[in-house]
C-alpha positions as MATLAB code, in Angstrom:
seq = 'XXXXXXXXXXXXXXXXXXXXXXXXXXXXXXXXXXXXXXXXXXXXXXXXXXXXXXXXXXXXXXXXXXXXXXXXXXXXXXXXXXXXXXXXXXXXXXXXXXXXXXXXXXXXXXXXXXXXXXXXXXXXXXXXXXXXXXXXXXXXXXXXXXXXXXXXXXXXXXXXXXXXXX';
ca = [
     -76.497 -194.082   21.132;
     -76.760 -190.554   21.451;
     -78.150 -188.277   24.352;
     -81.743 -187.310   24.081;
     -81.765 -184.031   25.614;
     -85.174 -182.372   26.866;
     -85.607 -179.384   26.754;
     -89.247 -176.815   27.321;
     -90.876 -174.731   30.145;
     -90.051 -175.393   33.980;
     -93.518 -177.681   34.683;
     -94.118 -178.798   31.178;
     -93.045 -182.323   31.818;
     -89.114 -182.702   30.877;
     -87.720 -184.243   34.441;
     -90.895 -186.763   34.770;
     -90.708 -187.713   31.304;
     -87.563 -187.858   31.139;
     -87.504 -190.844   34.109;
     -89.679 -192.678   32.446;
     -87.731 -192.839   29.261;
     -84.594 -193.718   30.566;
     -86.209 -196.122   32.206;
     -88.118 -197.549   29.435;
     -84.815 -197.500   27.396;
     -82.410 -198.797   29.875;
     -80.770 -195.355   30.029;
     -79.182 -193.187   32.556;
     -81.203 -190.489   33.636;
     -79.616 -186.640   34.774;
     -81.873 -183.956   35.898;
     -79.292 -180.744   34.590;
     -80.245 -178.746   38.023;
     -79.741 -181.316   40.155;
     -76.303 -182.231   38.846;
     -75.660 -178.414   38.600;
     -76.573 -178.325   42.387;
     -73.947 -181.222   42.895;
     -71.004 -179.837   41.317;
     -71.440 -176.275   41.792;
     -70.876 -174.494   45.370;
     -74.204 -172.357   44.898;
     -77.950 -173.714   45.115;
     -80.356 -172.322   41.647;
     -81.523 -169.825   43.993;
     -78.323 -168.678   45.369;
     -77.398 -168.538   41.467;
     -80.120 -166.139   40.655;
     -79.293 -164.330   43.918;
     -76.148 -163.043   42.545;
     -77.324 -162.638   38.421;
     -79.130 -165.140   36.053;
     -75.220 -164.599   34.128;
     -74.133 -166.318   37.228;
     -76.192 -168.920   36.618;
     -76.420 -169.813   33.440;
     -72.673 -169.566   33.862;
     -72.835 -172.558   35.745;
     -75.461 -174.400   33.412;
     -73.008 -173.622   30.717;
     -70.443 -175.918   32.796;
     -73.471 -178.409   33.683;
     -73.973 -178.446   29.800;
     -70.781 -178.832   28.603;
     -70.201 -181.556   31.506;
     -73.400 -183.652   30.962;
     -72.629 -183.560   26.880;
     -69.843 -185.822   27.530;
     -71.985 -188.608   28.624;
     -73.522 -191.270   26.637;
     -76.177 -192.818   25.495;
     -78.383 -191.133   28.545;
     -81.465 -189.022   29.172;
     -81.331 -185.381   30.291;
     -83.847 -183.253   31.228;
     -82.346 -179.321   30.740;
     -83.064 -176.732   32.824;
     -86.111 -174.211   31.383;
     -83.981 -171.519   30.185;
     -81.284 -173.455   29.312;
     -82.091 -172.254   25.418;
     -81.106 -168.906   26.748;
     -77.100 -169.492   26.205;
     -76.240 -170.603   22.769;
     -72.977 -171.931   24.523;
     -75.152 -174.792   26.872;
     -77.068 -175.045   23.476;
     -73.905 -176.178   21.190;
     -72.823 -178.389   23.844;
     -75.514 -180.350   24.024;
     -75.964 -180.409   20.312;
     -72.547 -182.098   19.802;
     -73.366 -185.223   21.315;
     -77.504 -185.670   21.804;
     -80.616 -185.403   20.151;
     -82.488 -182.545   21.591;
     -86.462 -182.668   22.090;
     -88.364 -179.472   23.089;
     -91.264 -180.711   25.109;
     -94.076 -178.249   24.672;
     -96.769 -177.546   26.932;
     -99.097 -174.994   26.812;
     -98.627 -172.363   29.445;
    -102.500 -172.333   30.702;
    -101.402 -176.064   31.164;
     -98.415 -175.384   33.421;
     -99.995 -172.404   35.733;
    -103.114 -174.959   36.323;
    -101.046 -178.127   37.815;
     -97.596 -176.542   39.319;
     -95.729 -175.118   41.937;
     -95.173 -171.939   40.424;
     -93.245 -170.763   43.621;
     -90.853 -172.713   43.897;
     -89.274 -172.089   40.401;
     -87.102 -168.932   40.520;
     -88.166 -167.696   36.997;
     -92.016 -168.206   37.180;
     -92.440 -167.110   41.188;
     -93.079 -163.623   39.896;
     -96.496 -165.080   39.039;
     -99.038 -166.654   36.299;
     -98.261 -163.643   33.472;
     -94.492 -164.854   33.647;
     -94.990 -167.817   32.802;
     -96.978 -166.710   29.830;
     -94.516 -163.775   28.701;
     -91.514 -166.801   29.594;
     -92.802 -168.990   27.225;
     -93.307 -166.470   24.288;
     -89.938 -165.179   24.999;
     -88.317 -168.639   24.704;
     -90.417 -170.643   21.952;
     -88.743 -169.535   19.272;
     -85.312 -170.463   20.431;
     -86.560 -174.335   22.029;
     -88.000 -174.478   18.419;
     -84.265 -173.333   17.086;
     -82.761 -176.032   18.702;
     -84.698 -178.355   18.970;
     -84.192 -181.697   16.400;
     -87.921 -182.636   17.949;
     -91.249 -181.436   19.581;
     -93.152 -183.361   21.241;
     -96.253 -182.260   22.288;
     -97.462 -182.562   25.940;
    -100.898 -182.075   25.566;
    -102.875 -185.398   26.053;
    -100.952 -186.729   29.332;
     -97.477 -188.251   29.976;
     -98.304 -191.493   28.448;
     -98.922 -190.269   25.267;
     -95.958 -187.676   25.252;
     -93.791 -190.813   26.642;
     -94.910 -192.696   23.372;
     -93.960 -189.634   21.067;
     -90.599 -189.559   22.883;
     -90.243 -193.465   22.665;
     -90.941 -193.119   18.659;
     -88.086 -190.467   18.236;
     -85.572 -192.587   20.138;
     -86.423 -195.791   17.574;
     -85.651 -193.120   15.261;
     -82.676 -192.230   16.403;
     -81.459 -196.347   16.268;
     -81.862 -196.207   12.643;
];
């Protein structure tokens, strides 16, 4: 089976939903920061310290590294979409699903400070998300909307991945 890749906004759902897929399906599951965090000498914030190059530099690797696996779940980091290199490495190997979630949704229920990208405040995560929809939409083979709770979104993803079996 092929990866299903998530991708979408920091907050808008991709690491929790993608748990309970994998579980559901029996799958692996890889957060792409945390395993970036692993292999990589730098914390995201020490990253972003020295250039969000620098970083997604190092997703690139996480990318390229995680598209090698299969079969799994992997929830991508926000701006992953932001690197047409991370992009085609994923593509290679997994089904990619941009989970989108409104951005009045996302400044209403998270931790906006401690995500590097959206600390600068509510407007950022608005002026994030209209930089970046087109390009989730670009790559992405799937939306799934994440409007009506995880258990519905989790069914929409669930649907995809019988899909994908066919």
């Amino acid at each position: 089976m092929k990866n299903i890749v998530l991708i979408g906004m920091p907050g808008s759902g991709k690491t929790t939903l993608g748990k309970m897929l994998a579980l559901r399906l029996g799958a692996d599951f890889y957060d792409a920061d945390d395993v970036l965090e692993a292999r990589e000498p730098y914390t995201i914030k020490e990253f972003f310290a020295q250039g969000e190059d620098v970083f997604r530099e190092a997703e690139q690797r996480t990318a390229e590294y995680l598209a090698q696996k299969n079969g799994c779940v992997i929830a991508a980091g926000g701006g992953v979409v932001k690197r047409d290199g991370s992009m085609q490495a994923y593509q290679k190997t997994s089904c990619i699903v941009f989970i989108d979630r409104p951005p009045e949704d996302i400044v209403s229920d998270v931790e906006i400070k401690t995500r590097p990208l959206l600390a600068a405040g509510t407007q950022r995560v608005f002026e994030l998300y209209n930089e970046r929809l087109a390009l989730y939409k670009k790559y992405a083979a799937y939306t799934v909307q994440n409007v009506n709770g995880v258990e519905a979104a989790l069914q929409q993803l669930l649907q995809i991945a019988g899909e994908m079996k066919k």
